[in-house]
N, C-alpha and C positions, 0 to 999 in steps of 0.2 A: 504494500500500500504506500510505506514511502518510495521505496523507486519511483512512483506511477505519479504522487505528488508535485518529486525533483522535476519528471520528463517534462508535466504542466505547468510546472515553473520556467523550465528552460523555453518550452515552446513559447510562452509569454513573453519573457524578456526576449529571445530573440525574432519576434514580431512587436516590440517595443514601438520602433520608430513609425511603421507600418500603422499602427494601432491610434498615436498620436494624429497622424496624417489622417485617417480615417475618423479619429474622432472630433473631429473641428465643425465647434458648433455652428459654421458658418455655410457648413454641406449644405446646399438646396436638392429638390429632386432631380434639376439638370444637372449637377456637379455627381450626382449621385450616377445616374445614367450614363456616365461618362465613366466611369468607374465601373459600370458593372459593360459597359463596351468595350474592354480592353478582353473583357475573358467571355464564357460561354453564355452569353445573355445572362437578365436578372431571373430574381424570380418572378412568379405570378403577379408581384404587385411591389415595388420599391420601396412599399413602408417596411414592410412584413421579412423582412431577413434579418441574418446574425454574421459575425466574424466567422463560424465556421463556414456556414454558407461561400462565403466569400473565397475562404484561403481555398477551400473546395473546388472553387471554380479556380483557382491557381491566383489570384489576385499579386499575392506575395510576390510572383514573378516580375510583374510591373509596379515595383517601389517607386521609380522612379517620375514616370507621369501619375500614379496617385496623390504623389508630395507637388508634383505643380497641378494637380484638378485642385488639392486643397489650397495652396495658396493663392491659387488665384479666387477659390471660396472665399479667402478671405479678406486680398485685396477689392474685390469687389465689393462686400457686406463693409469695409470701413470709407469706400466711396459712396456706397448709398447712406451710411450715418451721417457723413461727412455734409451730402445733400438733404438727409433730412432736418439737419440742424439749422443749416442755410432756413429752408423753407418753413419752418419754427420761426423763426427769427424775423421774419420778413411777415408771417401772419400777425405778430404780435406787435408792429412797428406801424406807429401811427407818424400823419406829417401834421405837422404843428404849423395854422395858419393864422394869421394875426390883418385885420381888417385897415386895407391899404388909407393910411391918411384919413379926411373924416369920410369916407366913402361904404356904402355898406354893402355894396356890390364888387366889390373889388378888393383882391386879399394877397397877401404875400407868405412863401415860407420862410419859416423862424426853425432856429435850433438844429440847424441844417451840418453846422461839423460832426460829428460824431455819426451821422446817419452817411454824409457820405464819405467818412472813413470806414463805417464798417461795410458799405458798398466796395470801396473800392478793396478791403480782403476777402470779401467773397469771390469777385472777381478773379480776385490773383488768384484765391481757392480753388474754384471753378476749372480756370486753364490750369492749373498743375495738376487737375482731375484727370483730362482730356488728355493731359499726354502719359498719363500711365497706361502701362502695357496692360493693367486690369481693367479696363473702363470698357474694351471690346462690346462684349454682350451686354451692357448698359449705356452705351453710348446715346440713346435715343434720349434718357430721360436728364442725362446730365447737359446735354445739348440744351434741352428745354430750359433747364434753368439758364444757361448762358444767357440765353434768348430772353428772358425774363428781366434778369440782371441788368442786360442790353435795356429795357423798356424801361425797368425803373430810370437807369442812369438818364436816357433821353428826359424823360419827363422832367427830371430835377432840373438839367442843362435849359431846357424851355422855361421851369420856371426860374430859373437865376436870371435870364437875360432880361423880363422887366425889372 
């Protein structure tokens, strides 16, 4: 019974790194699918499997692209925090207008540094998004913010010029 324990222990630590790779909470079911493409198809349903399963189908063979599906799991999951914070941030962010002269139709923005300092680091955020090698298969959405970013800045530049 110890032999049988030591062999379980050894099979463990020497699928240590494998196991870590595999277990990044940042796996979705396409990082998943990708991983079970390397070897004999998944099973009947991608939720529903285990590490035996896995080494089964020979997965251990392919350490290699496992550890880049997962990090790219994971560069991708700190690009999308990275976007969702932006987009937090900009829900939460009012523009402060103050009523132009004694006029009651006509207004100006107020308190406008700090709003377009933290514009102009999402910006920078944004493009250093864009050029990571993990942004591929989310490209779409981090785009959109660009695009957005782009809208706010314009509006601000429109309203500075009166």
């Amino acid at each position: 019974m110890l032999e049988a324990a030591t062999a379980d222990v050894k099979n463990v630590a020497r699928h240590s790194n494998l196991i870590a790779a595999l277990g990044n909470k940042s796996m979705q079911d396409k990082h998943w699918a990708k991983v079970w493409g390397l070897v004999e198809g998944p099973p009947s349903t991608l939720l529903n499997f285990n590490l035996h399963q896995l080494l089964q189908a020979g997965v251990d063979s392919h350490f290699e692209k496992v550890e880049e599906i997962s990090a790219f799991a994971a560069g991708e999951a700190n690009i999308l925090k990275t976007v969702a914070d932006i987009s937090a941030m900009w829900e939460e962010t009012f523009f402060v207008v103050k009523p132009y002269r004694d006029t009651k139709d006509r207004f100006f923005i107020t308190e406008i540094d700090d709003l377009v300092a933290g514009l102009e680091d999402h910006q920078m955020t944004i493009q250093t998004s864009m050029g990571s090698k993990y942004v591929a298969e989310i490209r779409d959405e981090v785009e959109q913010w660009e695009k957005r970013l782009g809208y706010i800045s314009d509006v601000i530049d429109e309203w500075l010029v009166f």
